[in-house]
C-alpha positions in Angstrom: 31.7 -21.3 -68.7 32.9 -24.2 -66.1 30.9 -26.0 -63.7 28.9 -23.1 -61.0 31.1 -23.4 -58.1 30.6 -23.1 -54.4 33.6 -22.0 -52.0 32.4 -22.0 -48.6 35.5 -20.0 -46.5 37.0 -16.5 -47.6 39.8 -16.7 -45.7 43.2 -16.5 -47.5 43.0 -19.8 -48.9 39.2 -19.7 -49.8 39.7 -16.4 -51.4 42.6 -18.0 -53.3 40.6 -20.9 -54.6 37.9 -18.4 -55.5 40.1 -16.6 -57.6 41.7 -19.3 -59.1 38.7 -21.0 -60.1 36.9 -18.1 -61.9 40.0 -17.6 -63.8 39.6 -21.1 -64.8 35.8 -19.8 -66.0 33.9 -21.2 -63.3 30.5 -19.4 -61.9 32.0 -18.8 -58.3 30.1 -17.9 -55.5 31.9 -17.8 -52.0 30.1 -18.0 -48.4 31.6 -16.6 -44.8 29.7 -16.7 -41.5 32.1 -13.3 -40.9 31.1 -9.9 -42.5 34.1 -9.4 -44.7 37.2 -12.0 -45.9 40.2 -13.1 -43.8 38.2 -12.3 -40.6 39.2 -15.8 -39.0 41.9 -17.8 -38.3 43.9 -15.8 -40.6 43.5 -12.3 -39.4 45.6 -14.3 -36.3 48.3 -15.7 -38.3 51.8 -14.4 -38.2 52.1 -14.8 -41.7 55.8 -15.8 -41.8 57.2 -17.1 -45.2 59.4 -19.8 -44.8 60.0 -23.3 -47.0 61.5 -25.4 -43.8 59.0 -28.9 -44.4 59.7 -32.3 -44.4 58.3 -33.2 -47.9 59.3 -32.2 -51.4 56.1 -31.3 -52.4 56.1 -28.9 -49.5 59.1 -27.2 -49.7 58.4 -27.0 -53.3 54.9 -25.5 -52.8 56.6 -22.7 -50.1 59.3 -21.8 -52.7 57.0 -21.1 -55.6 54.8 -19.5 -53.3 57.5 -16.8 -52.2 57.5 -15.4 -56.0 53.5 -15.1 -55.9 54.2 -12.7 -52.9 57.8 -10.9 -54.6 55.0 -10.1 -57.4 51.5 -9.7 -55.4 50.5 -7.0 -57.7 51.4 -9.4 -60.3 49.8 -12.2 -59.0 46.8 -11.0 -57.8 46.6 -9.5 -62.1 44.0 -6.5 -60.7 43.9 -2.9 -59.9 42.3 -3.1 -56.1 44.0 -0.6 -54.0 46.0 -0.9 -51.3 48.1 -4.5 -51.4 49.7 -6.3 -48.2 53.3 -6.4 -48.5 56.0 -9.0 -48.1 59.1 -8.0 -45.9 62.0 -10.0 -46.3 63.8 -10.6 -42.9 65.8 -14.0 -43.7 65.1 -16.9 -41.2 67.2 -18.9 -38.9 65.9 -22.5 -38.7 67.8 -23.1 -34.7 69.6 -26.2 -34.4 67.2 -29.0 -32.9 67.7 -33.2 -32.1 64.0 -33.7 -33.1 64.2 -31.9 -37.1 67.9 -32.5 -37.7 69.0 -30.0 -40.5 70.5 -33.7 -42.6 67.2 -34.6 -42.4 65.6 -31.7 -44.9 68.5 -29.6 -46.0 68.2 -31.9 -49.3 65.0 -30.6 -49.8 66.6 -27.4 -49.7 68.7 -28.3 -52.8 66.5 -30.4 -54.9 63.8 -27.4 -54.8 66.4 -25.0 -55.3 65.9 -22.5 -51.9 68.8 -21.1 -51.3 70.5 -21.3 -47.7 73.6 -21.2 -45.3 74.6 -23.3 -42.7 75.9 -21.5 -39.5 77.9 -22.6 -36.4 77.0 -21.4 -33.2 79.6 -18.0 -33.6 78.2 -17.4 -36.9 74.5 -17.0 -35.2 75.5 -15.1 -32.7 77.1 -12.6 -35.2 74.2 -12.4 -37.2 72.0 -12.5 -34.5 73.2 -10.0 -32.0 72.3 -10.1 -28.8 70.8 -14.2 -29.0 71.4 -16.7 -26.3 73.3 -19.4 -28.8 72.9 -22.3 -25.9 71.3 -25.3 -26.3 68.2 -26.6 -23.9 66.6 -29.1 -25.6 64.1 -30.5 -24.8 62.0 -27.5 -24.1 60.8 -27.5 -20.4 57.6 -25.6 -18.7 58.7 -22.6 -16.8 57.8 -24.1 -13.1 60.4 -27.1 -14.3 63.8 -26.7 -12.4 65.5 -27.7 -15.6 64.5 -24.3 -17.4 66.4 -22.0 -16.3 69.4 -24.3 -15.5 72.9 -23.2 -17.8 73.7 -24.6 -21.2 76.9 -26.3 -21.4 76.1 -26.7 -25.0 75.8 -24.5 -28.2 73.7 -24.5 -31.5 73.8 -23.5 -34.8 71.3 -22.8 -37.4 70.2 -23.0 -41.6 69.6 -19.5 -42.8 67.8 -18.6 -45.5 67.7 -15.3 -46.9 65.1 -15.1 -49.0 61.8 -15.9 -46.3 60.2 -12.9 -44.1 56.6 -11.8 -43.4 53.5 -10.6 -45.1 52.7 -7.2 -43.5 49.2 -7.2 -42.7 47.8 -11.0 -43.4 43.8 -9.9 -43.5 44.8 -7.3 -45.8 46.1 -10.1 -48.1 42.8 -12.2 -47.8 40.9 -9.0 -48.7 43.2 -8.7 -51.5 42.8 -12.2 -53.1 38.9 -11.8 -52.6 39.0 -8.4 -54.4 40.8 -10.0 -57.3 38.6 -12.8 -57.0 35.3 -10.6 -57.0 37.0 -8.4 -60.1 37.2 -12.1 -62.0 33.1 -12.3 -61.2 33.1 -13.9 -58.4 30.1 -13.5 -55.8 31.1 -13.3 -52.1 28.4 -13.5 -49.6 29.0 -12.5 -46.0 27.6 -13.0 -42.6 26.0 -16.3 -44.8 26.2 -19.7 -42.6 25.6 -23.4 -44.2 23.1 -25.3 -42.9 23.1 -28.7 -45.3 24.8 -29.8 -48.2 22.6 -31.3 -51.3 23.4 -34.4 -52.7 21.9 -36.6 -55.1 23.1 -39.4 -56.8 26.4 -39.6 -54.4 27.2 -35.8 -56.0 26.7 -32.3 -54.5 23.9 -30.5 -56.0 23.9 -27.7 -54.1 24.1 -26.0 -50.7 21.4 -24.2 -48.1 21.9 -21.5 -46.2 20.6 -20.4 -42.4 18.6 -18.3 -44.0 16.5 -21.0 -46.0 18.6 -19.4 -49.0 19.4 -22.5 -51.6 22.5 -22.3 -54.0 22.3 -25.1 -56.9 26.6 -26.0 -57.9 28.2 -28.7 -59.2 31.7 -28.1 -57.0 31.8 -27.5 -53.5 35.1 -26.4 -51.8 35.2 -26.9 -48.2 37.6 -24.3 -47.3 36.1 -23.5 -44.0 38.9 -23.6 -41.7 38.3 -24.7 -38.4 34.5 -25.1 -39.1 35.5 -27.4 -41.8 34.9 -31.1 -39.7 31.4 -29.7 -39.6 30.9 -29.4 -43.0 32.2 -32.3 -43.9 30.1 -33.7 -41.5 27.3 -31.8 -43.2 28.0 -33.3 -46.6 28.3 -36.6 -45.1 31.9 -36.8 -46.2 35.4 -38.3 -44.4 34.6 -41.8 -44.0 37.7 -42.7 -46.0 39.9 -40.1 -44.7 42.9 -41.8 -42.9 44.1 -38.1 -41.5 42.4 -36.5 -38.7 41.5 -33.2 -38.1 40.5 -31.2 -34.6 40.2 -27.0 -33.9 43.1 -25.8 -31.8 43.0 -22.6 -29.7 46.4 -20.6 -30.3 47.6 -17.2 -28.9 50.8 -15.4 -30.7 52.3 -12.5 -28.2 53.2 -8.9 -29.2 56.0 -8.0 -27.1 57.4 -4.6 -27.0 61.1 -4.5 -28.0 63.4 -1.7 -27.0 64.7 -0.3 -30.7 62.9 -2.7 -32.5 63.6 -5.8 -33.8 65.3 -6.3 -37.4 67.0 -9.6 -37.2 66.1 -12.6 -38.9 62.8 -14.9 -38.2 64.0 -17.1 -35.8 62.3 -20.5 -35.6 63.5 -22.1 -32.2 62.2 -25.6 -31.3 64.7 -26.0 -29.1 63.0 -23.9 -26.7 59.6 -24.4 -28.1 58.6 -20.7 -30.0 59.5 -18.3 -33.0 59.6 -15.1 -33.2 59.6 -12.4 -35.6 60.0 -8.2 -35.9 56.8 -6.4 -35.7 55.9 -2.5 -35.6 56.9 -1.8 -32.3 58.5 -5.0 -31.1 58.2 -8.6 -32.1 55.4 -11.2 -32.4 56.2 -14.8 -30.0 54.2 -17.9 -31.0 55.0 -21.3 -29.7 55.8 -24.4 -31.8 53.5 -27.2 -29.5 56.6 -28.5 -27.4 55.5 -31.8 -25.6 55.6 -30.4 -22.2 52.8 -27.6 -23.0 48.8 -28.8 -23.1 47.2 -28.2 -26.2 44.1 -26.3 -26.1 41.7 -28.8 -28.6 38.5 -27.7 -28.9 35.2 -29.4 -30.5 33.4 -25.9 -30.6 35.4 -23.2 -32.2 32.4 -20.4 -31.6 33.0 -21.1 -27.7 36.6 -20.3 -27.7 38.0 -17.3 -25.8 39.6 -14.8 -28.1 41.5 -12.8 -25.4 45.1 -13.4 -24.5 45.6 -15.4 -21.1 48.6 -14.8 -19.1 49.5 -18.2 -18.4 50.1 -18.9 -22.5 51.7 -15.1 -22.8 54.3 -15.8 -20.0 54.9 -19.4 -21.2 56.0 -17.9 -25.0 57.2 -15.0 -23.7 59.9 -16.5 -21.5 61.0 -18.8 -23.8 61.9 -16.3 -26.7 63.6 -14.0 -23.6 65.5 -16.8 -22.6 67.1 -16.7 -26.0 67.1 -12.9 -26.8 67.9 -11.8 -23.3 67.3 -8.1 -23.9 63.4 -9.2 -24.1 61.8 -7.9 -21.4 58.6 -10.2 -20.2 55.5 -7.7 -19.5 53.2 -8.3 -16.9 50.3 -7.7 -19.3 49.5 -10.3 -21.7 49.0 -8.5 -24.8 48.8 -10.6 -28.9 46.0 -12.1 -30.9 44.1 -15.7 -30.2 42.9 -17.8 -33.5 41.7 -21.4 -33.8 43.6 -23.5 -36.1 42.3 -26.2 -38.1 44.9 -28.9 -37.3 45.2 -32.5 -39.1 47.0 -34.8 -37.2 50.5 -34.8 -39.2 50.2 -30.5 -39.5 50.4 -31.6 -42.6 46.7 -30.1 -44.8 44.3 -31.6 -46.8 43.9 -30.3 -50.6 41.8 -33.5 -52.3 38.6 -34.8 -53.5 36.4 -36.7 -51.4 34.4 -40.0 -51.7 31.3 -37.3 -52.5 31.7 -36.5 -56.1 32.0 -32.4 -56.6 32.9 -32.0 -52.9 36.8 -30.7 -52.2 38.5 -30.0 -49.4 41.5 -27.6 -48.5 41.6 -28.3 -45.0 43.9 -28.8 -41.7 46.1 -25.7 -43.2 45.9 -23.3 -40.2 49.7 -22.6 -38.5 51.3 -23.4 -41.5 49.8 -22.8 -45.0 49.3 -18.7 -45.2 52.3 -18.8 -47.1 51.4 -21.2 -49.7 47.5 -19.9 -50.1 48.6 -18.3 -53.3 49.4 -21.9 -54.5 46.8 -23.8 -53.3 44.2 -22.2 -55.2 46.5 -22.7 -58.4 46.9 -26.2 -57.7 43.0 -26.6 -56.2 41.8 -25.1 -59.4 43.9 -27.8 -61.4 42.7 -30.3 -59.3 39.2 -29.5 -59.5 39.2 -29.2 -63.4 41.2 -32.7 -64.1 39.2 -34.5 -61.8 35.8 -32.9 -63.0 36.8 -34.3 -66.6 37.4 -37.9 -65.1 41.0 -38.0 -64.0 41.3 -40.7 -61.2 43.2 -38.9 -58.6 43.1 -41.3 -55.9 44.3 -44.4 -58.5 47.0 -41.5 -60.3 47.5 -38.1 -58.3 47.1 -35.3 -60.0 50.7 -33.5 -60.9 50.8 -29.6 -60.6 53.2 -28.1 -62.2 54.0 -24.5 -60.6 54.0 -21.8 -63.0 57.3 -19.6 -61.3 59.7 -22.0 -60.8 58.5 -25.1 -63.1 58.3 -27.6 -60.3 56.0 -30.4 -60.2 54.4 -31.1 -57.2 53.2 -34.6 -56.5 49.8 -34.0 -54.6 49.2 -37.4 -53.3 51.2 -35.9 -50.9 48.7 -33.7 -49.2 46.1 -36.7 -50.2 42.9 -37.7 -47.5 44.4 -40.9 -47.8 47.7 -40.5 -47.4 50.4 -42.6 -45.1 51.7 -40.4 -41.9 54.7 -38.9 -42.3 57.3 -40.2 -40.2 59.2 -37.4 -41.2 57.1 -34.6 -40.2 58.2 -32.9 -36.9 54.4 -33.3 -35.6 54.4 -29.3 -34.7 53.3 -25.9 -36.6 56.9 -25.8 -38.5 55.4 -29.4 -40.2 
């Protein structure tokens, strides 16, 4: 058997990790504050698969990820019950001065993710009913310059093969069923109050309840609790990325008929939208004129919708699909995101041998939790058997499609990306 294993986080990408790592034969035991897995930040994701990212690695990452969720049942490799389910809608990545398409659309081809280009008639075609004009830069609602007339049109990159995963707790749930079917131990409603260390190596972990768990690995997977623990561990001196909890709200807006068309991701005006039972779901994609709600105490945050947030979003996305009526009544689900400063996350070692961290991956990394417990695992194992990741990054091969994925790119230490779009779409 492998080294006894702590994951503190059973979320989707805890639960991922946890299943990953007692398939590798690791003793696995898995902590949550919450009384059941994928009760945080992602029970308030709108689990939209999509590959548009501004590295290799993470377009490559999003594309082998898609066949884990083609094949969940296959994936998750047990008989649990009732699985989430992927719907495949297509997306429409809208035209936008601050991510050209140029600019990734090689990504596109390297990986292998198929796509097409569309023109501004094309888009409206495909998407009947949208607004095709072009108001960049996005502008807040009590700005004259909102609701002036386009003279201009935009275009799009559509690609087929991304849509949604149906119920995204549900596919936590999942993972940590398949997980607990490999023998791995989840404990609930179980807070960490100190991290043992001895040596400059984790030896094990304490609970509220004065329980103590003796591991070799830790896996800080904690989500937007996860700057505590590190804090707790005494690790992140070295770390050249930030990270901070962010307070976000995604809108569910009735929709007369319903809403099949594509995902469209719309920085131009600053949101996304997607179909959802009964209408669509409207998230926003941080434009520059909107505040950020940062906060340094995640348990304080409201979790009910407020209309100012719900109006903002809302608007935007009716400005481009006209026919969407804005309620008065602001209706959606709030979640605090565990944001690194590039929206770019964390999978790496840390300066504390045994301690780990897949971190800084709320907004953007539902999609790929099926992979980063693949490529944690492999990451864990190599560097517990004295590979020097830091000096030589780890390579992860990805089992589906048989690209390798450099992960000094999603390294503690790594250089910002200049290339990064510095908003949830990363």
């Amino acid at each position: 058997m492998g080294t006894d294993a702590v994951v503190i986080g059973a979320g989707v990408i805890g639960s991922s990790i946890a299943l990953e790592l007692a398939r590798a034969g690791h003793r696995v035991v898995v902590l949550d504050r919450a009384s059941g897995a994928g009760q945080g930040s992602t029970s308030a994701s709108s689990a939209i698969v999509r590959y548009n990212f501004s590295t290799f690695s993470g377009v490559a990452m999003a594309w082998e990820s898609h066949w884990c969720w083609l094949d969940w049942a296959g994936h998750l490799g047990h008989d649990i019950g009732a699985l989430a389910a992927f719907r495949k809608t297509g997306l429409v990545m809208l035209d936008v001065d601050a991510a050209p398409r140029a600019s990734w659309l090689p990504l596109f081809s390297d990986v292998g993710v198929p796509y097409e280009e569309w023109d501004a008639a094309v888009l409206a075609e495909r998407v009947p009913g949208i607004d095709v004009g072009r108001y960049w830069p996005p502008e807040r609602l009590d700005d004259d310059a909102f609701w002036q007339d386009s003279d201009n049109s935009l275009g799009g990159v559509h690609t087929p093969d991304a849509g949604y995963v149906s119920d995204p707790g549900l596919a936590a749930v999942n993972l940590a069923a398949a997980a607990a079917a490999q023998g791995a131990e989840f404990r609930f409603r179980s807070t960490v109050t100190a991290v043992d260390t001895s040596g400059g190596r984790v030896t094990g972990v304490r609970l509220a309840d004065g329980t103590s768990i003796p591991c070799g690995v830790v896996v800080n997977a904690a989500g937007p609790w996860s700057s505590t623990l590190n804090r707790l561990a005494g690790a992140g001196s070295d770390f050249t990325v930030g990270l901070r909890a962010m307070r976000q709200e995604v809108a569910h807006v009735p929709f007369p008929g319903g809403y099949d068309g594509p995902i469209v991701a719309d920085m131009d005006l600053g949101t996304y939208f997607r179909g959802e039972v009964g209408g669509i779901l409207v998230g926003g994609t941080e434009p520059e004129c909107d505040p950020m709600q940062w906060t340094d105490v995640p348990d304080s945050v409201d979790v009910h919708p407020t209309a100012a947030v719900f109006e903002a979003q809302v608007t935007r996305a009716a400005r481009r699909l006209p026919n969407l009526a804005v309620p008065n009544r602001a209706r959606g689900v709030v979640g605090v995101y565990d944001v690194a400063d590039d929206w770019t996350p964390i999978y790496d070692r840390t300066e504390l041998d045994g301690f780990y961290v897949a971190i800084g991956t709320s907004g953007n990394q539902f999609k790929n939790a099926p992979v980063v417990g693949q490529l944690m695992a492999e990451l864990i194992g190599r560097v517990e058997n004295g590979a020097d990741h830091d000096a030589q990054p780890v390579r992860f091969v990805a089992p589906r499609t048989g690209l390798e994925l450099d992960l000094g790119a999603f390294s503690r230490r790594r250089s910002r990306n200049t290339a990064n779009t510095g908003t949830v779409l990363g």
